[in-house]
N, CA, C and O atoms as a GROMACS GRO file, in nm:
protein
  552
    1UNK      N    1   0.454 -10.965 -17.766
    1UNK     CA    2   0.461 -11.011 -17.628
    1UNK      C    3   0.452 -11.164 -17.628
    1UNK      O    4   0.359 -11.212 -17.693
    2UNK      N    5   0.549 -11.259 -17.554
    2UNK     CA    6   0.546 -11.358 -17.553
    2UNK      C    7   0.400 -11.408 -17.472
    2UNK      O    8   0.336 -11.334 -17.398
    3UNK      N    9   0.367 -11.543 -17.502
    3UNK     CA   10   0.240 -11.603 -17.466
    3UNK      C   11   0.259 -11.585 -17.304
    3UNK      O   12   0.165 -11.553 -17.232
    4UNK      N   13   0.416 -11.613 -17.244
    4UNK     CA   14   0.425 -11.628 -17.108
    4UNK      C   15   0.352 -11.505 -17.026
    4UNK      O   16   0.253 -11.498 -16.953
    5UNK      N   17   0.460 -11.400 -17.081
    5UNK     CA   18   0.393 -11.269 -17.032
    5UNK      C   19   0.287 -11.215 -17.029
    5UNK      O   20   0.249 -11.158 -16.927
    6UNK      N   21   0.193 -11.222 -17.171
    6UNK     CA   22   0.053 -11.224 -17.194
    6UNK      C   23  -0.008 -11.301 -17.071
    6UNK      O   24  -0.065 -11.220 -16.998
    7UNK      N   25  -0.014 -11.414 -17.029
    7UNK     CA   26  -0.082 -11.479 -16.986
    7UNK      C   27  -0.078 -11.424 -16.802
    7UNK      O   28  -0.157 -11.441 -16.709
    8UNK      N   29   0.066 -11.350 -16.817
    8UNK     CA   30   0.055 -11.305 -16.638
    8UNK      C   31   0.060 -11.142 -16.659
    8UNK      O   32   0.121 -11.065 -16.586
    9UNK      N   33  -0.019 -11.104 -16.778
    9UNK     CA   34  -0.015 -10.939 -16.741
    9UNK      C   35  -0.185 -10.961 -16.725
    9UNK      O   36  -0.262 -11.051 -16.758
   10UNK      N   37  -0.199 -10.827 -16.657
   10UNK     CA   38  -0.346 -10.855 -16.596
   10UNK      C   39  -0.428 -10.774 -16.700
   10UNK      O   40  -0.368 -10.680 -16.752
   11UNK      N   41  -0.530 -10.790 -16.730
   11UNK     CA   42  -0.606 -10.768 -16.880
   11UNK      C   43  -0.730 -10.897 -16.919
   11UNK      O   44  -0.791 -10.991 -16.867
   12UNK      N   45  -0.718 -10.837 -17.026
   12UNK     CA   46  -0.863 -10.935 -17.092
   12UNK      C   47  -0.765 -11.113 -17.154
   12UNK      O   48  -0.645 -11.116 -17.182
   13UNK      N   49  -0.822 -11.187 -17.157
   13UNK     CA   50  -0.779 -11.335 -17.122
   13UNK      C   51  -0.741 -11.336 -17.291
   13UNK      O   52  -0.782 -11.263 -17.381
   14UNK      N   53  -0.639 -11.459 -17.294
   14UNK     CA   54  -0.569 -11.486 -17.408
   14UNK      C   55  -0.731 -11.534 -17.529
   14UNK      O   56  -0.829 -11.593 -17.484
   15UNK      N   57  -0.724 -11.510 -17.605
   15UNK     CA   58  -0.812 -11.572 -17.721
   15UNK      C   59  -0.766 -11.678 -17.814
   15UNK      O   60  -0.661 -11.642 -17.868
   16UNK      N   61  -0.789 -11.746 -17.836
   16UNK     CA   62  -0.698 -11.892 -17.858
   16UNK      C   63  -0.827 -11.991 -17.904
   16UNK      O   64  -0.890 -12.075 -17.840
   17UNK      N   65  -0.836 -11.948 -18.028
   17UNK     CA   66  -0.986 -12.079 -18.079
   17UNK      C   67  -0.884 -12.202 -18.121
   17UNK      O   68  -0.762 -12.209 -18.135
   18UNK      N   69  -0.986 -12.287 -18.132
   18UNK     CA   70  -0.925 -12.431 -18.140
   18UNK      C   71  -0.925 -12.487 -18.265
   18UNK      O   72  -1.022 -12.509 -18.338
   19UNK      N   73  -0.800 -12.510 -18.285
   19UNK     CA   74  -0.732 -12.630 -18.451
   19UNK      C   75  -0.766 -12.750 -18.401
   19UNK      O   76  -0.794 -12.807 -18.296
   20UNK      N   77  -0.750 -12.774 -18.550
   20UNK     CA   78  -0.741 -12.963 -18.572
   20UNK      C   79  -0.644 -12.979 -18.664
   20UNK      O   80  -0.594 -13.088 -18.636
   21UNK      N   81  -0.594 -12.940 -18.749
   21UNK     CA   82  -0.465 -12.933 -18.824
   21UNK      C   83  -0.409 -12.814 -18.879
   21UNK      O   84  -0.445 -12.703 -18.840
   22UNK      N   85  -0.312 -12.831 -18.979
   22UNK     CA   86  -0.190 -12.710 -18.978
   22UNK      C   87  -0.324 -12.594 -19.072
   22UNK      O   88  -0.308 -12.475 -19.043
   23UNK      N   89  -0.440 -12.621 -19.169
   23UNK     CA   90  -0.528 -12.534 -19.221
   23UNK      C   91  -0.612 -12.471 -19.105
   23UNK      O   92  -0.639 -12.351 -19.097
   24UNK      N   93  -0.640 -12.545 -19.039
   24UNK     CA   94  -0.786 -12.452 -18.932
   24UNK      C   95  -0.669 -12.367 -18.877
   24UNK      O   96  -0.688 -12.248 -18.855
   25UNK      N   97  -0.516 -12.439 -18.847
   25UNK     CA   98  -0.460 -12.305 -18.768
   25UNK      C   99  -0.398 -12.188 -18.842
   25UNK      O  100  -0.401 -12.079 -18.784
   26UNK      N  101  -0.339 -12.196 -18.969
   26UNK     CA  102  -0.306 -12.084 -19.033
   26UNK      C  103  -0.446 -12.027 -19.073
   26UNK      O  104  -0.435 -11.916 -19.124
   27UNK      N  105  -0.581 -12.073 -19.064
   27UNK     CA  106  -0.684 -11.991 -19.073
   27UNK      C  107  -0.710 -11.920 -18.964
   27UNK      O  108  -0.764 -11.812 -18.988
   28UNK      N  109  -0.688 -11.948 -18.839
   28UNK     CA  110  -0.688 -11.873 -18.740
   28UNK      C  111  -0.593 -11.763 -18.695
   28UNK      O  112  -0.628 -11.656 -18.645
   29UNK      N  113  -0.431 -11.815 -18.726
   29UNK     CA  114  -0.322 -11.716 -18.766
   29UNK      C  115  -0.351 -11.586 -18.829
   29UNK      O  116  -0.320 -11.471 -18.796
   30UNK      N  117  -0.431 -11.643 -18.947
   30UNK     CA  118  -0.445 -11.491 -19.078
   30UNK      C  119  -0.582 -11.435 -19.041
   30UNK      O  120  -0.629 -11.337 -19.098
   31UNK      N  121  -0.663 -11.519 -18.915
   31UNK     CA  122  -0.801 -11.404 -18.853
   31UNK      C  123  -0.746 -11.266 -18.769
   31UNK      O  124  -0.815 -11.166 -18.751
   32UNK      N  125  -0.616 -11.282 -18.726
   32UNK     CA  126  -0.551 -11.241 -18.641
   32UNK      C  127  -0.540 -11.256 -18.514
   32UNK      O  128  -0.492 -11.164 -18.447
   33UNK      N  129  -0.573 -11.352 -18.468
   33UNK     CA  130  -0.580 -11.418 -18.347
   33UNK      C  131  -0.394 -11.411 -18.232
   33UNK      O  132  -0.280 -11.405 -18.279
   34UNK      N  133  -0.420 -11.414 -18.139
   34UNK     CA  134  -0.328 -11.446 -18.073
   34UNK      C  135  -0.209 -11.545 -18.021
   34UNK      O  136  -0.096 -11.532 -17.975
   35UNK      N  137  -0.316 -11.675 -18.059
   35UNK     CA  138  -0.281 -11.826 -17.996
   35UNK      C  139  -0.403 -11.891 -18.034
   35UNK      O  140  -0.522 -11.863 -18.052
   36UNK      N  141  -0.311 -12.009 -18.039
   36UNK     CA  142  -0.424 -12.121 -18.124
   36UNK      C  143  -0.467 -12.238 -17.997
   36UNK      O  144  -0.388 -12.231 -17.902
   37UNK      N  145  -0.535 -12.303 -17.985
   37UNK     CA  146  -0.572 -12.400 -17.916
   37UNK      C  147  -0.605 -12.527 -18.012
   37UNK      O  148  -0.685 -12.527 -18.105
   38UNK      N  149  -0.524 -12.640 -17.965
   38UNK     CA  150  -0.538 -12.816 -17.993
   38UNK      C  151  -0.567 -12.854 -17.890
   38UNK      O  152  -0.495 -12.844 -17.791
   39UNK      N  153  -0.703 -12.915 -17.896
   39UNK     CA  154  -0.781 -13.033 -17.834
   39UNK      C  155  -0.754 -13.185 -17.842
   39UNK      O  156  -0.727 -13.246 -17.946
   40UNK      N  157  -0.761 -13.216 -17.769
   40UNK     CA  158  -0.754 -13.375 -17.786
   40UNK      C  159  -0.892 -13.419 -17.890
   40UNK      O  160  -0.904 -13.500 -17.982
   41UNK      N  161  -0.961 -13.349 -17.842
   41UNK     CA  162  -1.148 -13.362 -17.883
   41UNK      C  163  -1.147 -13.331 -18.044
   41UNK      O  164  -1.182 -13.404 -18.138
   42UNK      N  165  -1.107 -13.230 -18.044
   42UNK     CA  166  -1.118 -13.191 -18.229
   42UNK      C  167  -0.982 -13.311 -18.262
   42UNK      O  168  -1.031 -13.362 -18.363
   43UNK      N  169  -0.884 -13.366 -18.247
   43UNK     CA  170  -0.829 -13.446 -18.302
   43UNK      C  171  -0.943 -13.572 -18.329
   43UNK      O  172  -0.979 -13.617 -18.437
   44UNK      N  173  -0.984 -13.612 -18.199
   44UNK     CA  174  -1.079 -13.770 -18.253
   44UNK      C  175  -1.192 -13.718 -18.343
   44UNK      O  176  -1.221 -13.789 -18.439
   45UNK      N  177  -1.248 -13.622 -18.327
   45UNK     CA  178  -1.349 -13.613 -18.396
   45UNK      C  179  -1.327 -13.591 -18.516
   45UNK      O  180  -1.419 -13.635 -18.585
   46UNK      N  181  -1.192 -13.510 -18.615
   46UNK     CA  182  -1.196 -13.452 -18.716
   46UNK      C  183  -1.101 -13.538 -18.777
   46UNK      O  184  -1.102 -13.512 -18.898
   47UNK      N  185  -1.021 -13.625 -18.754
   47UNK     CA  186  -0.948 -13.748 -18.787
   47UNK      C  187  -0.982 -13.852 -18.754
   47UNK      O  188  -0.939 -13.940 -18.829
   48UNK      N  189  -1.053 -13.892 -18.662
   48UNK     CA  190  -1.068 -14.036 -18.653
   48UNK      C  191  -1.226 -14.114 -18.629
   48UNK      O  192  -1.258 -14.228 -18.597
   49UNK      N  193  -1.313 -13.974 -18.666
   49UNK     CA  194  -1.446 -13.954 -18.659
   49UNK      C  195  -1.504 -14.022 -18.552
   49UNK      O  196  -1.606 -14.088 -18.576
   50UNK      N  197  -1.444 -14.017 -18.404
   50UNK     CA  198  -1.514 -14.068 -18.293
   50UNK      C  199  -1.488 -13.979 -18.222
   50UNK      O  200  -1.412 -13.883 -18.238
   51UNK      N  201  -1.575 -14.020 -18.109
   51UNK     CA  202  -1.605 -13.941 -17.937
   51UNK      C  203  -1.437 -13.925 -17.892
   51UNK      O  204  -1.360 -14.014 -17.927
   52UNK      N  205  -1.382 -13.797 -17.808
   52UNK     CA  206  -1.304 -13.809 -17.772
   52UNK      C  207  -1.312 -13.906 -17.628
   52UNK      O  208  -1.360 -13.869 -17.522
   53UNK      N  209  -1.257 -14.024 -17.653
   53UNK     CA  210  -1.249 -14.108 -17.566
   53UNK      C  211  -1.145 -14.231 -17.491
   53UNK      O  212  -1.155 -14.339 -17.432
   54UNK      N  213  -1.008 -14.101 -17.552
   54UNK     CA  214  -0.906 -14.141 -17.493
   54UNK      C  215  -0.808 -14.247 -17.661
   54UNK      O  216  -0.691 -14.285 -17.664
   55UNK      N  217  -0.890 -14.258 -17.745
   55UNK     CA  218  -0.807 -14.296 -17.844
   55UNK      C  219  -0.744 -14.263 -17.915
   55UNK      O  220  -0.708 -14.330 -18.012
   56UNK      N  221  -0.696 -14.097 -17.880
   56UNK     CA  222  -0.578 -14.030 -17.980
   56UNK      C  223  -0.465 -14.093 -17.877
   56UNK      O  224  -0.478 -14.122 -17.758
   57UNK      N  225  -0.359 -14.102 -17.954
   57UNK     CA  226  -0.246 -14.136 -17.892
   57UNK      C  227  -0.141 -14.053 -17.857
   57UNK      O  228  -0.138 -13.956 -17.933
   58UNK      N  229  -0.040 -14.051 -17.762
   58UNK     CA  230   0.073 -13.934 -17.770
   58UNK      C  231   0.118 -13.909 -17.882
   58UNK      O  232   0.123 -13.788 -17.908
   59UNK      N  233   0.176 -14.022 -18.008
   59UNK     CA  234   0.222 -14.016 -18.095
   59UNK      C  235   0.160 -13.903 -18.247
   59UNK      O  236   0.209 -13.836 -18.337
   60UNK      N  237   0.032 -13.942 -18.197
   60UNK     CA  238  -0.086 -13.845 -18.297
   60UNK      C  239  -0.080 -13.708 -18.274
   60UNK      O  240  -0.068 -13.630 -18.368
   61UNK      N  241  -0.090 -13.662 -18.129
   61UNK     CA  242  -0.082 -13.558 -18.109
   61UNK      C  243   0.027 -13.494 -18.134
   61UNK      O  244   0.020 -13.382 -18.183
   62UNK      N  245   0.190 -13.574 -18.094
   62UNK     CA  246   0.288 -13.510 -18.108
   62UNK      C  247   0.290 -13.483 -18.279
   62UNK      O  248   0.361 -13.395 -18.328
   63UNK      N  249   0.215 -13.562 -18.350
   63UNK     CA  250   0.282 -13.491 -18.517
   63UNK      C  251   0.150 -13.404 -18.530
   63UNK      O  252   0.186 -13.324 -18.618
   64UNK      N  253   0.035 -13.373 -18.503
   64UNK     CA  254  -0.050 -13.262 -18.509
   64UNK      C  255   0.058 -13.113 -18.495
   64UNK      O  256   0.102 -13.031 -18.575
   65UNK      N  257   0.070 -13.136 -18.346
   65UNK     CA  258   0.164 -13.045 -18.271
   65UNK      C  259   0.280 -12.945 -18.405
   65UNK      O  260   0.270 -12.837 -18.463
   66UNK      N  261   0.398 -13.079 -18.401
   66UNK     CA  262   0.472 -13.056 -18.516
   66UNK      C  263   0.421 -13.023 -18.647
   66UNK      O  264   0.493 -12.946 -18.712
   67UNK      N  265   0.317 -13.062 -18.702
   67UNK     CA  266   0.240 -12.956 -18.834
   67UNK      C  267   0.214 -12.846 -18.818
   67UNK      O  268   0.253 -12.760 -18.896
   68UNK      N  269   0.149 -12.822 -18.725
   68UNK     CA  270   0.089 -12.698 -18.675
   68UNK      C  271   0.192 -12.606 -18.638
   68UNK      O  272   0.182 -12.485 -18.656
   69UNK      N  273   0.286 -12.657 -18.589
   69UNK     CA  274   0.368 -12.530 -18.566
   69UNK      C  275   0.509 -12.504 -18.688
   69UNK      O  276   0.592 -12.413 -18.688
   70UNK      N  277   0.499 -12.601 -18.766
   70UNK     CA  278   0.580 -12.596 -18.895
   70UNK      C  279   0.533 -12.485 -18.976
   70UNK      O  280   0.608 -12.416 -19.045
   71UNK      N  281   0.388 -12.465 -18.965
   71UNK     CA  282   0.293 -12.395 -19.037
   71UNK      C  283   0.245 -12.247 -18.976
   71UNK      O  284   0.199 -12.160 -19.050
   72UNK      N  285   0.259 -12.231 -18.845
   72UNK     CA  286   0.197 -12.099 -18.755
   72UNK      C  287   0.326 -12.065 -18.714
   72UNK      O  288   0.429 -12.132 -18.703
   73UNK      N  289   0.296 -11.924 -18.690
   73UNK     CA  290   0.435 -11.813 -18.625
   73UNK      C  291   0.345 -11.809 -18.486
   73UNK      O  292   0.412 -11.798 -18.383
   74UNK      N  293   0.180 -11.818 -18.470
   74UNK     CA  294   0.138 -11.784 -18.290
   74UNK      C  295   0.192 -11.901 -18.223
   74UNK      O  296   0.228 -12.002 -18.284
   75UNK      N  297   0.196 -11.889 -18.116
   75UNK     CA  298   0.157 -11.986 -18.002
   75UNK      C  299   0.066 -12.069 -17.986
   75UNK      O  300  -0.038 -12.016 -17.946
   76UNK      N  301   0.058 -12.212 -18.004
   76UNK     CA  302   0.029 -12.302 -17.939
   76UNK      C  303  -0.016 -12.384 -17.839
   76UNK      O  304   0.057 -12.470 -17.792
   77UNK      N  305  -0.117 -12.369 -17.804
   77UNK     CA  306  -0.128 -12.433 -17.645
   77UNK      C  307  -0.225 -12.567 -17.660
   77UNK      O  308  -0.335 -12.564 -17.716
   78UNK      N  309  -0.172 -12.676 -17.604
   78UNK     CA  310  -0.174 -12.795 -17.672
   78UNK      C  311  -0.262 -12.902 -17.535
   78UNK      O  312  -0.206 -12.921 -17.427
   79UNK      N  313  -0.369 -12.948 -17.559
   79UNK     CA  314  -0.427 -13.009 -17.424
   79UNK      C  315  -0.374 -13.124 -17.409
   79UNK      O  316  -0.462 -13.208 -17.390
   80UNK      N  317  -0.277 -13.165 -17.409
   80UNK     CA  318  -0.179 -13.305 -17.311
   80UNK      C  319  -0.235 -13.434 -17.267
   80UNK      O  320  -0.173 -13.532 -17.224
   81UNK      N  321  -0.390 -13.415 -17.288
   81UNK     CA  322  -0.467 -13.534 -17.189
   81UNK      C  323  -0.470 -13.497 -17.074
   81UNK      O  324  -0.503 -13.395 -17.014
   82UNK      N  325  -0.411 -13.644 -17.034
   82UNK     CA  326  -0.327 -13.674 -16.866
   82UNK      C  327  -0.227 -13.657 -16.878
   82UNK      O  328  -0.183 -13.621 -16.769
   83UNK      N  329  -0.119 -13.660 -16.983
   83UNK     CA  330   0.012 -13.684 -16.965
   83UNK      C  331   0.023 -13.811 -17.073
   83UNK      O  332   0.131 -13.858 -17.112
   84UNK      N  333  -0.080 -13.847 -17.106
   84UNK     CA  334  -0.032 -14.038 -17.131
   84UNK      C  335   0.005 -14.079 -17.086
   84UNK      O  336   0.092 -14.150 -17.135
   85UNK      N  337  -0.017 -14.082 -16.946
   85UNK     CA  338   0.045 -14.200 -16.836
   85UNK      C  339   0.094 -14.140 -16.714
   85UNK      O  340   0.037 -14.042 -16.666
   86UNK      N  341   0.188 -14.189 -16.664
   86UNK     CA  342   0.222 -14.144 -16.521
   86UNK      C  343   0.304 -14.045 -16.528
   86UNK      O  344   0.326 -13.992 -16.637
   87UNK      N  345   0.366 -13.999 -16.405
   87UNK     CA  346   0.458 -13.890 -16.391
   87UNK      C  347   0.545 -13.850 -16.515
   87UNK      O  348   0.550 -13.743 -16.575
   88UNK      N  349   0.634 -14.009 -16.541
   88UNK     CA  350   0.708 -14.047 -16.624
   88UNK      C  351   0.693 -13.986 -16.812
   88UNK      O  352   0.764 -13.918 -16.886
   89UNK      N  353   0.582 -14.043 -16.821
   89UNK     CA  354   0.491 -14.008 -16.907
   89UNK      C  355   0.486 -13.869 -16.972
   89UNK      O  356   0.502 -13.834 -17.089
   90UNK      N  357   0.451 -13.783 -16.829
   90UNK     CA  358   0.427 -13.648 -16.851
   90UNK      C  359   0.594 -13.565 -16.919
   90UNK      O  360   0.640 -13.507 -17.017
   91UNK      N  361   0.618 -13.598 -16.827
   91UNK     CA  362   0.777 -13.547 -16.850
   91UNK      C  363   0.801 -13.535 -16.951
   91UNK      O  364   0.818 -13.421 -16.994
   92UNK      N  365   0.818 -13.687 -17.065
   92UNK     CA  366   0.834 -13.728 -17.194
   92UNK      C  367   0.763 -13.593 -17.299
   92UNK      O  368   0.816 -13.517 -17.381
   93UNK      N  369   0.609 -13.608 -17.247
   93UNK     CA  370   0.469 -13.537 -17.266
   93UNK      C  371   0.539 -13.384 -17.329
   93UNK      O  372   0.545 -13.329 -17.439
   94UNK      N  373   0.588 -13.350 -17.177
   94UNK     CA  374   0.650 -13.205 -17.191
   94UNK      C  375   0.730 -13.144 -17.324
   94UNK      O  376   0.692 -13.072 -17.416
   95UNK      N  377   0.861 -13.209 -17.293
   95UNK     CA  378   0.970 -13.249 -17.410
   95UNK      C  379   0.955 -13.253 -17.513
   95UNK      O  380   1.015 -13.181 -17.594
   96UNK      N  381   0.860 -13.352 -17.546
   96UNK     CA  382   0.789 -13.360 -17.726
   96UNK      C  383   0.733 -13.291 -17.749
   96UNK      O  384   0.736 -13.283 -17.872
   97UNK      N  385   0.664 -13.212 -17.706
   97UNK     CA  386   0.537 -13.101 -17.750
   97UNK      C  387   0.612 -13.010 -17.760
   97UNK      O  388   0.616 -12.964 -17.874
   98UNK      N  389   0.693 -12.949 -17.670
   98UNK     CA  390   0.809 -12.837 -17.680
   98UNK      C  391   0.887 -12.826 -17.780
   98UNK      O  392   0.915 -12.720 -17.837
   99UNK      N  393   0.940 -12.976 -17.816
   99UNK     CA  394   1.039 -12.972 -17.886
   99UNK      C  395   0.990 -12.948 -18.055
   99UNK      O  396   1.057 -12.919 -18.153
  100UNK      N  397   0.821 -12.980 -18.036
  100UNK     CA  398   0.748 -12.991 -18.159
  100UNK      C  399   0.724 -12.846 -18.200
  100UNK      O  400   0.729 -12.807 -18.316
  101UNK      N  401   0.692 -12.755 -18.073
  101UNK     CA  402   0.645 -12.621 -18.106
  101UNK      C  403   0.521 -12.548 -18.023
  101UNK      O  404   0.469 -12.440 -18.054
  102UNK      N  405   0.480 -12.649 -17.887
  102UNK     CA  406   0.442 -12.615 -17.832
  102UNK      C  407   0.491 -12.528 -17.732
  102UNK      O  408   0.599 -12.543 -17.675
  103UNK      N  409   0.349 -12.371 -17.695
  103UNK     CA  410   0.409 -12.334 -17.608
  103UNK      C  411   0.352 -12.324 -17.493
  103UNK      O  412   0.398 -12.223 -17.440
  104UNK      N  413   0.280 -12.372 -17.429
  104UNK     CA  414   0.218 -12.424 -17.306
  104UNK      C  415   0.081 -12.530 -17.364
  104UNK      O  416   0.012 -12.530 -17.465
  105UNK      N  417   0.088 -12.621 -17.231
  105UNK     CA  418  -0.025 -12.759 -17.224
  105UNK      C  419  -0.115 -12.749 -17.108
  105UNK      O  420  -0.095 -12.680 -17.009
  106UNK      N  421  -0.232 -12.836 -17.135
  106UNK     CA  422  -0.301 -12.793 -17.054
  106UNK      C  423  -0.325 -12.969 -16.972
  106UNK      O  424  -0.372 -13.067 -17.032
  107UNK      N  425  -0.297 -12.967 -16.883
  107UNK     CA  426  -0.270 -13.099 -16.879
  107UNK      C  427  -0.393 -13.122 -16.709
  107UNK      O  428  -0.410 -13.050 -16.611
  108UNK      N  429  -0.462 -13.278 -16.756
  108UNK     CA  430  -0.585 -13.298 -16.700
  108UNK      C  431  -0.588 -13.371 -16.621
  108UNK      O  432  -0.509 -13.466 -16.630
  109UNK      N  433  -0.694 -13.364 -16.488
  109UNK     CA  434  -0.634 -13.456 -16.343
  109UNK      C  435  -0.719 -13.570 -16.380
  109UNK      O  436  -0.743 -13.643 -16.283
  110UNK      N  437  -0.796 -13.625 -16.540
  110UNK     CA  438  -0.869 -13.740 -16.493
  110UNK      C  439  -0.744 -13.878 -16.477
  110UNK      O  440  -0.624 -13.893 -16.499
  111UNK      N  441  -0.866 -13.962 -16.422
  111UNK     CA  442  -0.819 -14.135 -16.403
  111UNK      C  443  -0.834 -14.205 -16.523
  111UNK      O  444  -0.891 -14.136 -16.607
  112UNK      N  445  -0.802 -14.324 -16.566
  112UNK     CA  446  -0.784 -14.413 -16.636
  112UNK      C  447  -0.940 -14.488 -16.627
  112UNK      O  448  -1.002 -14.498 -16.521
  113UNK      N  449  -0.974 -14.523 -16.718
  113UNK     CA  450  -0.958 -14.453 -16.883
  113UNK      C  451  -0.997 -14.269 -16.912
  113UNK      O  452  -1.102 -14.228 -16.864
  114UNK      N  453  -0.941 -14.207 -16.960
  114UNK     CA  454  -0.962 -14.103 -17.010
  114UNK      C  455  -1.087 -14.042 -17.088
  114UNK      O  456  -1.108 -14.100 -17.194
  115UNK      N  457  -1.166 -13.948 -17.063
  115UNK     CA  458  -1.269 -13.921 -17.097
  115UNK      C  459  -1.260 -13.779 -17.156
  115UNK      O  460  -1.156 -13.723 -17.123
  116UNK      N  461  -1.336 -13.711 -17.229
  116UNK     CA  462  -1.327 -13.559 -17.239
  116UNK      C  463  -1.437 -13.552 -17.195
  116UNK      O  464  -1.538 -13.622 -17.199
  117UNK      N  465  -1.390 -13.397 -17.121
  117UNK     CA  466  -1.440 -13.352 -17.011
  117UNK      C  467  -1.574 -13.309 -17.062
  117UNK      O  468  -1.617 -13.252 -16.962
  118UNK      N  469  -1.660 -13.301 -17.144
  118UNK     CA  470  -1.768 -13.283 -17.160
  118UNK      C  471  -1.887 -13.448 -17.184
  118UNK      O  472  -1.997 -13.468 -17.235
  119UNK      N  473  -1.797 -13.524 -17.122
  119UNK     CA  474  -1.908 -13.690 -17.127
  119UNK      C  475  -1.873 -13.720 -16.999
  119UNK      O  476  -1.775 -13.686 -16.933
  120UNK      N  477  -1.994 -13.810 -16.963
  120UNK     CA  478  -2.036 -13.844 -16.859
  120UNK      C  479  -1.911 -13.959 -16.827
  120UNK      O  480  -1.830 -13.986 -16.916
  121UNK      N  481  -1.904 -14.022 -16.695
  121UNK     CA  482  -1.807 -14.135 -16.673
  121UNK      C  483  -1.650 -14.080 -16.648
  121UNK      O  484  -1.566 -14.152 -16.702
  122UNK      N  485  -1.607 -13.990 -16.591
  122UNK     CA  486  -1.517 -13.937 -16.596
  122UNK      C  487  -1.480 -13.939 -16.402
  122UNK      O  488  -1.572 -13.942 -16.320
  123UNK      N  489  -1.327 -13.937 -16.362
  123UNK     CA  490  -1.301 -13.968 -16.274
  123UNK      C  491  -1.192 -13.899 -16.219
  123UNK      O  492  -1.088 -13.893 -16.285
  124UNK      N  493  -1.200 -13.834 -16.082
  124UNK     CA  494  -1.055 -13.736 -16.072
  124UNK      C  495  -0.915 -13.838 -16.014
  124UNK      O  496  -0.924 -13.899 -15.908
  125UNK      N  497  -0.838 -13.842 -16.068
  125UNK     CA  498  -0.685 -13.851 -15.994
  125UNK      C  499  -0.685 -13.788 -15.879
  125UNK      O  500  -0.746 -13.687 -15.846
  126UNK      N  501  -0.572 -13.896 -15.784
  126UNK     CA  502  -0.575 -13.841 -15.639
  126UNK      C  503  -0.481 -13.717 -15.647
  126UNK      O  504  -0.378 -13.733 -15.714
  127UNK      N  505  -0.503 -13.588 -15.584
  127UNK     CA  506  -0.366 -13.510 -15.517
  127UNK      C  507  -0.265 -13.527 -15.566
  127UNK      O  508  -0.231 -13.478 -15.674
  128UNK      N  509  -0.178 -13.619 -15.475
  128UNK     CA  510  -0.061 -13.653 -15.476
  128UNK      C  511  -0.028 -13.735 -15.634
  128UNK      O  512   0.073 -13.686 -15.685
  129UNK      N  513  -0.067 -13.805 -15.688
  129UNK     CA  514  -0.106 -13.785 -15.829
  129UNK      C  515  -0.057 -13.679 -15.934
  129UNK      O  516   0.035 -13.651 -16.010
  130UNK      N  517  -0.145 -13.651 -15.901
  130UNK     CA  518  -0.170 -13.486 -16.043
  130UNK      C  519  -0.041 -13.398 -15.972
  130UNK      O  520   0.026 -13.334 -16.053
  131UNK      N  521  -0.004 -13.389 -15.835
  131UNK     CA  522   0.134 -13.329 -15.791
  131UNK      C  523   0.215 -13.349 -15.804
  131UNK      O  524   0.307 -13.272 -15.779
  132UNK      N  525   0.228 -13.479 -15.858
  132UNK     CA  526   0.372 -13.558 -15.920
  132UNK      C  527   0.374 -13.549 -16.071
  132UNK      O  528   0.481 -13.544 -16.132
  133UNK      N  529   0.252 -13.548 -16.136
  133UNK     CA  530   0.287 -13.518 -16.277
  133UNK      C  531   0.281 -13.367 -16.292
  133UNK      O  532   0.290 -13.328 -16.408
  134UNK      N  533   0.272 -13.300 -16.225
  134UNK     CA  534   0.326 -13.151 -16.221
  134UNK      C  535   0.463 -13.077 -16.211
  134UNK      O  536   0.522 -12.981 -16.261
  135UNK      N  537   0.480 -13.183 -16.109
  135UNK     CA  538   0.657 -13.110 -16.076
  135UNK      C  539   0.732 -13.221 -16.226
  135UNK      O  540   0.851 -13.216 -16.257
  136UNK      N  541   0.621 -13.315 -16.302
  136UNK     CA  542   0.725 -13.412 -16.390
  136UNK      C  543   0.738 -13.282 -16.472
  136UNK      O  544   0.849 -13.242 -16.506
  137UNK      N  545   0.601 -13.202 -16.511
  137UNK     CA  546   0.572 -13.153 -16.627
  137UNK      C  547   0.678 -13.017 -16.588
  137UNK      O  548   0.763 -12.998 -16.675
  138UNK      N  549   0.681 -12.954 -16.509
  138UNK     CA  550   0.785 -12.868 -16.474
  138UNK      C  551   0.936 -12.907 -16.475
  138UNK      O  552   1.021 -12.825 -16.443
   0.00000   0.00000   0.00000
């Protein structure tokens, strides 16, 4: 069953533990898992040994992305940030991750600078905002 359908048949919720590169996810692949989950958070922390605090870049993520799915037959679901930027941004956002092997993102209403959502200092985007990088990301 594709991730799409899974995710809108009504039942017990997708299981999807979280990678940091193409090993934690073919270790999760061969647990038998369903779908894998990439964090922005396990990227800074397990590559760049800091707080996730907005210093992974699109570019980082997009070749995580592309390892990981060079390497896994599950699904992918890839946390996006914000978009890296505006509407514009997102769009791009979309495209590359897709084109890398992602199969859905989880994409976040904070403000500039970017925080993960488990530290303090964090700030919501207006509405109209997060509604425009929605219909980008669509």
């Amino acid at each position: 069953m594709s991730l799409k359908a899974r995710l809108t048949t009504p039942g017990p919720a997708v299981h999807a533990p979280g990678a940091f590169d193409a090993l934690s996810a073919l270790l999760i692949q061969q647990a038998g898992f369903e779908a894998i989950y990439l964090s922005g958070a396990s990227i800074a922390y397990t590559q760049l040994g800091r707080p996730d605090l907005g210093l992974v870049s699109f570019d980082h993520v997009a070749d995580v992305v592309a390892r990981i799915c060079e390497r896994v037959d599950i699904p992918l679901i890839v946390d996006a940030d914000t978009g890296f930027g505006n509407a514009l941004n997102v769009a791009r956002t979309v495209k590359v991750f897709e084109r890398n092997g992602a199969r859905a993102i989880q994409l976040e209403d904070q403000t500039f600078p970017k925080r993960c959502g488990h530290l303090a200092g964090k700030g919501v985007t207006s509405t109209k905002d997060m509604v425009g990088k929605i219909h980008a990301a669509l």
